[in-house]
C-alpha positions as CSV (number, residue, x, y, z in Angstrom):
1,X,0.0,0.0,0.0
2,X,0.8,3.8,-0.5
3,X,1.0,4.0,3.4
4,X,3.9,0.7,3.6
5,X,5.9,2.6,0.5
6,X,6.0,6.0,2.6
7,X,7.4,3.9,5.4
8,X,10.1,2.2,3.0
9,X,11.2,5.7,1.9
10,X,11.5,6.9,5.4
11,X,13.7,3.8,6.3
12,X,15.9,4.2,3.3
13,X,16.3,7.9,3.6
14,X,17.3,7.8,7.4
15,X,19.7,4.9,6.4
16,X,21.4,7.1,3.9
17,X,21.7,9.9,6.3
18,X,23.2,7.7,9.4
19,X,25.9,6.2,6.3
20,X,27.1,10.1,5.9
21,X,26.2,11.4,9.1
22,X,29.9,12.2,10.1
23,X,31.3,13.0,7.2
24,X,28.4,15.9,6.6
25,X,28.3,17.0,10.1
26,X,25.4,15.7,11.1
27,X,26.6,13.9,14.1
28,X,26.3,15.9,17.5
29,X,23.7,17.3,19.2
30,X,21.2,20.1,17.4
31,X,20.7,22.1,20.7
32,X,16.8,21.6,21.6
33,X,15.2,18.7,23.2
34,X,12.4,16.5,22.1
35,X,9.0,16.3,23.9
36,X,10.8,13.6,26.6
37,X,13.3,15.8,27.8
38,X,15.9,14.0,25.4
39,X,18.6,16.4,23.8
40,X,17.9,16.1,19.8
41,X,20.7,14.8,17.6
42,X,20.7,16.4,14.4
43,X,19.6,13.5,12.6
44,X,17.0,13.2,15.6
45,X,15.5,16.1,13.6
46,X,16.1,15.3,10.0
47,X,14.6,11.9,10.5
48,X,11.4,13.3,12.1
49,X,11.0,15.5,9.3
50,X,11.4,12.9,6.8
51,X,8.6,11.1,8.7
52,X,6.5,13.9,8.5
53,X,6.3,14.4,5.2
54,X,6.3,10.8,3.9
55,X,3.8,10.3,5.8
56,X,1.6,13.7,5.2
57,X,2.4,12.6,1.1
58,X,1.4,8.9,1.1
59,X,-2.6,10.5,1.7
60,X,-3.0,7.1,4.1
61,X,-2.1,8.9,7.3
62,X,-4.3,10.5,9.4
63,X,-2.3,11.2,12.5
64,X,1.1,11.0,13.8
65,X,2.6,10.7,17.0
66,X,6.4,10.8,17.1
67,X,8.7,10.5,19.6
68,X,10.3,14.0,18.9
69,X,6.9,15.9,18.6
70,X,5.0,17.4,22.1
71,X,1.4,17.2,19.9
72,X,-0.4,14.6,17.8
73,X,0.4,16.0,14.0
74,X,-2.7,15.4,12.2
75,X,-3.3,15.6,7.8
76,X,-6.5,16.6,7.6
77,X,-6.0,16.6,3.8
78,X,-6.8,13.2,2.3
79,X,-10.3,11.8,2.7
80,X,-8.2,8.3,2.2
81,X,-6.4,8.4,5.4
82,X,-7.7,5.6,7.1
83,X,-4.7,4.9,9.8
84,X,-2.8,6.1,12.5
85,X,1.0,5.9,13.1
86,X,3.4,6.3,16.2
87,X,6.9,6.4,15.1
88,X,10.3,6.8,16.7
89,X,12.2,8.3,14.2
90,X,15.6,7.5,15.5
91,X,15.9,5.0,18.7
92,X,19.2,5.1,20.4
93,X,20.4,8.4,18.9
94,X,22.7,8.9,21.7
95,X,24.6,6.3,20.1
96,X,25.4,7.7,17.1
97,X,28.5,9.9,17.7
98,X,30.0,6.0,18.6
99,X,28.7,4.3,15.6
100,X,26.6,2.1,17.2
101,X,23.5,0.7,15.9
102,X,20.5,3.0,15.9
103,X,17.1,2.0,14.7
104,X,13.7,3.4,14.1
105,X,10.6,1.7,16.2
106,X,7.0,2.2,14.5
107,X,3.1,0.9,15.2
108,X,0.3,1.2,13.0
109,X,-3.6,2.0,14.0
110,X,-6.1,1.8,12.1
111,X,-9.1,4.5,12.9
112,X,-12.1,3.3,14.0
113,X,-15.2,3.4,11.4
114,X,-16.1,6.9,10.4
115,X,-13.1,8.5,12.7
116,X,-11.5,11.0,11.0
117,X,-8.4,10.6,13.5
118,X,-8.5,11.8,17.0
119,X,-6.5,11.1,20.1
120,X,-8.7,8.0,20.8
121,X,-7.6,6.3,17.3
122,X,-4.5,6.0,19.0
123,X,-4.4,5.8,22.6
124,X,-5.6,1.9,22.5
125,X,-3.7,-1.2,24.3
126,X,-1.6,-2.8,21.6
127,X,-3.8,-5.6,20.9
128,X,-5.4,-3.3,18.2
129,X,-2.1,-2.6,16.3
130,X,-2.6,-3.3,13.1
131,X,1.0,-3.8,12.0
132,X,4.4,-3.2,13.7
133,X,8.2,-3.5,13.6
134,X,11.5,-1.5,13.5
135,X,14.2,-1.1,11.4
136,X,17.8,-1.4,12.7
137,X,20.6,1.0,10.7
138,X,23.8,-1.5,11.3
139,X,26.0,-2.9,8.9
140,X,23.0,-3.3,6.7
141,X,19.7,-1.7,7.1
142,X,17.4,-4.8,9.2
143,X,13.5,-4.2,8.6
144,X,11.4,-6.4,10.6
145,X,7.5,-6.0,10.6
146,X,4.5,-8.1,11.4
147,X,1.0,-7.7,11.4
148,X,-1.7,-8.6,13.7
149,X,-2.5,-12.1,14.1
150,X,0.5,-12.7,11.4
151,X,4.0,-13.8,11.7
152,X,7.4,-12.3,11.7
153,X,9.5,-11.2,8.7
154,X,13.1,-9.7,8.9
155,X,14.0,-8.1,4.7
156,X,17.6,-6.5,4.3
157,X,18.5,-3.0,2.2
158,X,20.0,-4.3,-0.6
159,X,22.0,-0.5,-1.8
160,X,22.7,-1.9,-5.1
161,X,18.6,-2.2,-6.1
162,X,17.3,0.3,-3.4
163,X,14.8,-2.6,-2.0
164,X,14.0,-4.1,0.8
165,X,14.7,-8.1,0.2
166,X,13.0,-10.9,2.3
167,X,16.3,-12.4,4.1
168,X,14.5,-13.5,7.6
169,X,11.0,-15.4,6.6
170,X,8.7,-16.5,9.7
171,X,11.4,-15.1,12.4
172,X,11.2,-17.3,15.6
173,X,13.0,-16.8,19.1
174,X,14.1,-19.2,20.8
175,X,12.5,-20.7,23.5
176,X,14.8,-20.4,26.1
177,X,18.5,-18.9,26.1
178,X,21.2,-18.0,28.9
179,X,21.0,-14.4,27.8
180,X,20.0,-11.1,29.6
181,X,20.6,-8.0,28.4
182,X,19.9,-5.1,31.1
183,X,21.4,-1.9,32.0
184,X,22.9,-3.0,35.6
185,X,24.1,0.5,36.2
186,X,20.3,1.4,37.1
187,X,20.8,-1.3,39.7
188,X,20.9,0.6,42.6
189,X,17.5,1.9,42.0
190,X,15.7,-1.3,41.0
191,X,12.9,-3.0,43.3
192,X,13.6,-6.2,45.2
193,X,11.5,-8.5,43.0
194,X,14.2,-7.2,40.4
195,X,17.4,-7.3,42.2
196,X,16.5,-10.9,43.4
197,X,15.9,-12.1,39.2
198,X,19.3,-10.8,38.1
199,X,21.3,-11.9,40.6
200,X,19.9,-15.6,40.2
201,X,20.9,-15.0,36.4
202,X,24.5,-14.5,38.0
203,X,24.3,-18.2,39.9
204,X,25.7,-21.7,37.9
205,X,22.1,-22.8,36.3
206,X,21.2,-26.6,35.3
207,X,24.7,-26.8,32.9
208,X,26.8,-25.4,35.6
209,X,27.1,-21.8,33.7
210,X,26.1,-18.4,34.8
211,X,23.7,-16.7,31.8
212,X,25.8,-14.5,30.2
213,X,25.3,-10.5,29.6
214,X,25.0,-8.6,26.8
215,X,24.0,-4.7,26.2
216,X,24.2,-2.4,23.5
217,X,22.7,0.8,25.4
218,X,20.6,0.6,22.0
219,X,16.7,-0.6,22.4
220,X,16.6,-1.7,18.6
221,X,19.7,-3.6,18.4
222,X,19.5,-5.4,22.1
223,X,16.1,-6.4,20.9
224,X,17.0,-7.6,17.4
225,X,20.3,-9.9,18.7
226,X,17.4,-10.6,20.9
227,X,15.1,-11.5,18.8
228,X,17.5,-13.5,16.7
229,X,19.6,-15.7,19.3
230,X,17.0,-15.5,22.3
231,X,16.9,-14.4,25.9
232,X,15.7,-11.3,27.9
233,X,15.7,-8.0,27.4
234,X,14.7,-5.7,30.7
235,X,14.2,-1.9,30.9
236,X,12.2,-2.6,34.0
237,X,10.5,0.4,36.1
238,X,12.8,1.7,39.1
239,X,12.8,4.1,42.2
240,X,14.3,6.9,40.0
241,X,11.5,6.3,36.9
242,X,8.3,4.5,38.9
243,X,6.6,4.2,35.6
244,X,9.2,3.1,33.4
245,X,11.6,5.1,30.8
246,X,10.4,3.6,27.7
247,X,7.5,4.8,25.7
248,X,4.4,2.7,25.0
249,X,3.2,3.9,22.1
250,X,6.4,4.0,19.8
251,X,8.5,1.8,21.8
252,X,7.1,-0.7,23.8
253,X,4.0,-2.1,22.2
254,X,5.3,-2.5,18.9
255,X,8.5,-4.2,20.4
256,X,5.6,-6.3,22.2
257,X,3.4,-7.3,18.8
258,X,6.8,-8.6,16.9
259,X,7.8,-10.7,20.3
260,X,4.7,-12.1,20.7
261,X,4.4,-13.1,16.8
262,X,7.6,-14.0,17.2
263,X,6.5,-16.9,19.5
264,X,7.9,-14.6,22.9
265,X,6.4,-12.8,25.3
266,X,6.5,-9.3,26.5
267,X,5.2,-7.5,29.9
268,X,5.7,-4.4,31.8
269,X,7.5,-4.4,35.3
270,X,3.8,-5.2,36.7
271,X,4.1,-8.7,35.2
272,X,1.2,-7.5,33.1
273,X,1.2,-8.5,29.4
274,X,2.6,-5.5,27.5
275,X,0.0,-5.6,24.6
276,X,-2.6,-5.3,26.9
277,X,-1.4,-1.7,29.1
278,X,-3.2,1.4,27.8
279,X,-1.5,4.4,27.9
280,X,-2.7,7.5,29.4
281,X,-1.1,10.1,27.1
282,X,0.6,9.6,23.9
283,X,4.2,10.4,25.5
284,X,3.4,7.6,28.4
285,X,6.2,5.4,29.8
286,X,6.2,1.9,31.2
287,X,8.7,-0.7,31.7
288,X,9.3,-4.0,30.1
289,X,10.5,-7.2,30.3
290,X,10.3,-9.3,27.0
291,X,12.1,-12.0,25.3
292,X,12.2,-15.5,25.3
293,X,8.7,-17.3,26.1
294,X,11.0,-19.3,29.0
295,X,12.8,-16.5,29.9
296,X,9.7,-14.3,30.6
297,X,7.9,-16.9,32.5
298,X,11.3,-16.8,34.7
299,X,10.7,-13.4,35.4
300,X,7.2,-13.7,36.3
301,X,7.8,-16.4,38.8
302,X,10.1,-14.1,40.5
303,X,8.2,-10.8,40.8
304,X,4.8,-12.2,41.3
């Protein structure tokens, strides 16, 4: 659809511009903040412009909620705008001065009957997404996406042809794996039920081995090794952030719909399932445990 090609261009444009970023300058920070309190890299900004307007010029979009935007941007000029889209342009952008992986992190509504697209079409539990996924900007550009009730595909940026080509068909995680993947300097501010997880990650298991760790700092690319080789990732709620530092919207459900297709599982740091939590406002946070179907149920045994 015109809505899935705008989303291609945006993905192949922001690619291009991560490939030059340092040798144009566009590295650094731009000197404003985004509506989370996050300082804005300059390609922070150039990507959420390029989402913008591809989405405005596909006609299929009715509303907008980005990562790096206070307000809901609505098109009010196509009477064929039939869904609504939360994007994070660029996920990880703190990364980029380093080279490290960055990725974009997007969920698609579609309005209810008759709507013509209003904060309700997308405040909903992501159970009604539509379609999800994320693209991860690394040594080759990494689309994953999946639909509702579908399965999960992983395509590759071929430069040579400009396409996207199907290189991951019917992606499944593993069901178990001796790998977490947490920030541990947040440590100190982490709740019991928490502490008391990790540190039996840290013991010899069954095979005699503690699980090994491994963190990028990067929420696409921790949850696409993820995704590919198995285990947990945690960005769980803490003393310092109560509700969580990840979004809902543009970061957590969509994460939660590929996981799930994925044959995972995903929940917030109330053990309850992630597709199901509603947010409150379109910038709302929550934390998240997802990951391996095993690895999950691990976690739930210890916090509930």
């Amino acid at each position: 659809s015109l809505l899935c090609h705008a989303l291609q261009f945006s993905f192949k444009s922001i690619a291009y511009y991560i490939r030059r970023a340092t040798l144009v300058n566009l590295t650094g920070l731009a000197g404003s903040s985004n509506s989370t309190g996050d300082d804005q890299k300059k390609l922070d900004v150039i990507s959420n412009d390029l989402f913008i307007e591809a989405m405005r010029s596909s006609g299929r979009c009715s509303l907008l909620v980005s990562e790096e935007e206070d307000e809901i941007i609505y098109f009010r000029d196509s009477k064929d705008a039939h869904y609504a889209v939360a994007c994070d342009p660029i996920d990880g952008s703190s990364n980029l001065d380093a080279g490290v992986s960055v990725g974009t992190i997007f969920g698609i509504h579609k309005l209810a009957p008759g709507s013509k697209g209003t904060k309700e079409d997308i405040l909903k539990p992501g159970t009604e997404l539509l379609a999800a996924g994320f693209t991860m900007y690394g040594a080759s550009a990494q689309l994953v996406i999946t639909m509702k009730g579908g399965t999960v595909n992983g395509f590759t940026l071929d430069n040579g042809v400009g396409e996207f080509i199907l290189s991951h068909p019917d992606m499944r995680i593993p069901k178990a794996r001796s790998i977490y993947s947490v920030n541990e300097g947040n440590s100190l501010y982490w709740e019991d039920k928490t502490i008391g997880y990790f540190n039996s990650l840290k013991q010899a298991q069954d095979n005699g081995k503690p699980y090994s760790s491994r963190y990028i700092g990067s929420m696409v690319a921790d949850a696409y090794r993820t995704l590919l080789y198995g285990g947990i990732f945690a960005y769980p709620a803490d003393k310092k952030s109560p509700k969580g530092k990840l979004r809902i919207l543009y970061e957590c459900a969509p994460m939660a719909l590929v996981f799930e297709n994925a044959g995972g599982q995903a929940v917030d740091s109330k053990m309850n399932r992630m597709l199901e939590v509603v947010p409150e406002h379109i910038h709302d946070r929550a934390g998240i445990f997802m990951g391996s179907f095993d690895e999950v149920e691990r976690v739930k045994k210890f916090h509930n």
